[in-house]
C-alpha positions as CSV (number, residue, x, y, z in Angstrom):
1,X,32.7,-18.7,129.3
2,X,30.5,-21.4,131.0
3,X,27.2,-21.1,131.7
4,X,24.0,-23.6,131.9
5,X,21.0,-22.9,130.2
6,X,22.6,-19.8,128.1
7,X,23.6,-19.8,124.3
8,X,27.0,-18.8,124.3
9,X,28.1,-15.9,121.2
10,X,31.9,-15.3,119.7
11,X,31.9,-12.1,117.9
12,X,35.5,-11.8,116.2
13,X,36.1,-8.2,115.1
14,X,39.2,-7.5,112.6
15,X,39.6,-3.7,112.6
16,X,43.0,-3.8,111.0
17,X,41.7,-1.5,107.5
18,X,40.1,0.9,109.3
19,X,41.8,4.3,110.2
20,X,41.0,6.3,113.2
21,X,40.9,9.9,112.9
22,X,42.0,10.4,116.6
23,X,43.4,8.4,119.6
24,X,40.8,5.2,120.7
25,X,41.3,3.9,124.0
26,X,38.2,1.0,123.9
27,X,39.6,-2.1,124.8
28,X,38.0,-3.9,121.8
29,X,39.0,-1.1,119.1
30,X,42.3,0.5,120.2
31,X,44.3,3.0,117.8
32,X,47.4,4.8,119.0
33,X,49.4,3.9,115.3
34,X,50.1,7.2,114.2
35,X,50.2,7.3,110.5
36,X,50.7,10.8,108.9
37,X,48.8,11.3,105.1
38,X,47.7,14.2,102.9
39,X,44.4,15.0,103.6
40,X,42.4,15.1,100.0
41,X,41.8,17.8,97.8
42,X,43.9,19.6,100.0
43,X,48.2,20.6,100.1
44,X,48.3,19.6,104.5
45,X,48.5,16.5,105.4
46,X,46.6,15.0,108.9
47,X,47.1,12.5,111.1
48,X,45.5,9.0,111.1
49,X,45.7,5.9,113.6
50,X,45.7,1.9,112.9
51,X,44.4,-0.6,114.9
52,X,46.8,-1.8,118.1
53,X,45.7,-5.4,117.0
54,X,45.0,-6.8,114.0
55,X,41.8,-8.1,115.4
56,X,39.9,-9.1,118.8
57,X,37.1,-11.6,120.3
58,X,33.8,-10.3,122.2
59,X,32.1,-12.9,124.1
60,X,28.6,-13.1,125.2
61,X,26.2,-15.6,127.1
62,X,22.5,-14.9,126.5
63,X,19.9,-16.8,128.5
64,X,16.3,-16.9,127.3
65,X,14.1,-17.1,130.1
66,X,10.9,-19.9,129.6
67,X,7.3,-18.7,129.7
C-alpha cells in the first residue's frame, strides 16, 4: 500500500484460540477445522471449528482531508 498524503494502518489479527461454532467463510477470519467436543453440562458432544491460519494482516490507508 502506497499512497501520498494518507497514514497508512497494519492491523494484525491472530484468531488461532478462538473456536467457531459453525463454518466461517470471511477472508480475514476463516474456520473450516472441524474439532468435535462435549458440549458442557451436557452427555452430547458438538462440533467446533479453528482458525484456517494462525493469523492474518488488514491493511488500511486513511487520508485526512485539510480545512
Amino acid at each position: 500500500m502506497n499512497h501520498t498524503r494518507a497514514d497508512v494502518i497494519l492491523v494484525f489479527v491472530y484468531p488461532n484460540t478462538i473456536l467457531f461454532g459453525a463454518p466461517v467463510d470471511d477472508p480475514l477470519f476463516a474456520a473450516h477445522k472441524v474439532f468435535s467436543a462435549p458440549l458442557f453440562g451436557r452427555n452430547e458432544s458438538g462440533n467446533f471449528y479453528f482458525p484456517d491460519r494462525p493469523g492474518g494482516v488488514l491493511g488500511c490507508a486513511i487520508q485526512v482531508r485539510p480545512n
